[in-house]
N, C-alpha and C positions, 0 to 999 in steps of 0.2 A: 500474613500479608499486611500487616499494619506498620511496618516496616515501610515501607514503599508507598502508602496513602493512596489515593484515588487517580492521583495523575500517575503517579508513577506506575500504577498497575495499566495504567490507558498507555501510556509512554512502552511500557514490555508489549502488549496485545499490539502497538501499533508497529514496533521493531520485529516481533515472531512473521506478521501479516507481509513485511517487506523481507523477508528473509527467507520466508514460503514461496513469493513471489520471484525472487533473485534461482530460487532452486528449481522450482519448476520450470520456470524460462532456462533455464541450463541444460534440463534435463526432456525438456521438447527440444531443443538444438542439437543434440547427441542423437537422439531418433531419426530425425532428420539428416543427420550429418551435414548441418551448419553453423556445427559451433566455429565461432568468429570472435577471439579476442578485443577486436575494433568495434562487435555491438554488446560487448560484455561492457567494456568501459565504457561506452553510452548508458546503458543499463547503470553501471553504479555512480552513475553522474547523477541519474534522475533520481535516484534513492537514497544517495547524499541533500538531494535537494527539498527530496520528502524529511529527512531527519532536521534539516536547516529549518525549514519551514516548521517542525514541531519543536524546537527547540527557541525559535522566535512567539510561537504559541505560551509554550513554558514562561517565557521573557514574560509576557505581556500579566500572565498568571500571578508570578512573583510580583510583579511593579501593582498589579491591583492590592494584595496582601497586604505590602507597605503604604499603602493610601497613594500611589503615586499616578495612578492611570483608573479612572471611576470605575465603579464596578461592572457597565458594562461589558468593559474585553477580560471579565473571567471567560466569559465564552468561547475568545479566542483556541482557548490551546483544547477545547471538546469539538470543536467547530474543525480545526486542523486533524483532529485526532480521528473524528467519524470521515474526514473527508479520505485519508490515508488506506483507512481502515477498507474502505467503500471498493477507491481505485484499485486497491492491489488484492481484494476479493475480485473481482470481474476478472483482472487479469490472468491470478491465479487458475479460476472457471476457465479463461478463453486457452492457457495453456492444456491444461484436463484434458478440456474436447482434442484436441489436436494430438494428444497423446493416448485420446479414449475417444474414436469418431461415436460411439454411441452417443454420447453426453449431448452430439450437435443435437438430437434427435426430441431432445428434453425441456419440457413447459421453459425451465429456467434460460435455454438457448436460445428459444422462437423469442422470449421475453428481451432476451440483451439483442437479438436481431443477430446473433453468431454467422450464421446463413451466408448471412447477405455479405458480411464483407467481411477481408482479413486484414489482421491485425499484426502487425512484426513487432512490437513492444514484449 
């Protein structure tokens, strides 16, 4: 893996999490039978915007390396990357339960507040 360095491996972890994300929401819509072409392409807007958004992270990372932005926005693209990383975990969870009602039942659900409201994302 040294190939790829540390971002690049944060860069994979954070594309697998949105791709886990894009598949499980696909595959909660099929159970349901509401898959919807027109919240599919919503869905890969928002994922294109996550990738935008790390790849502006990335930006910020390079331009520190060259001396060109202080060293504090090295944080940026960790900061992008845990944020990614976070979002499309819950989501990930919030599709589970919907396709595993036990899951509602679990420390981890009472915790995100699953319960209480739904989510179409």
């Amino acid at each position: 893996m040294d190939i790829l360095g540390s971002d690049g491996i944060a860069a994979v972890f954070c594309l697998c999490f949105i791709v886990g994300d894009y598949l499980s929401g696909v595959i909660k819509a099929v159970k349901n039978k509401e898959l919807c072409s027109t919240k599919m392409r919503l869905g890969l807007w928002h994922k294109a915007g996550f990738i935008g958004a790390m790849a502006l992270g990335y930006g910020c990372q390079l331009a520190v390396n060259y001396e060109l932005l202080p060293t504090s926005f090295s944080a940026v693209f960790g900061g992008v990357c845990v944020y990614v990383i976070i979002t499309e975990a819950i989501s990930i969870f919030e599709n589970l339960c919907t396709l595993s009602p036990e899951l509602s039942d679990s420390p981890l659900a009472a915790l995100l507040k699953l319960k209480e409201s739904k989510n179409d994302d």
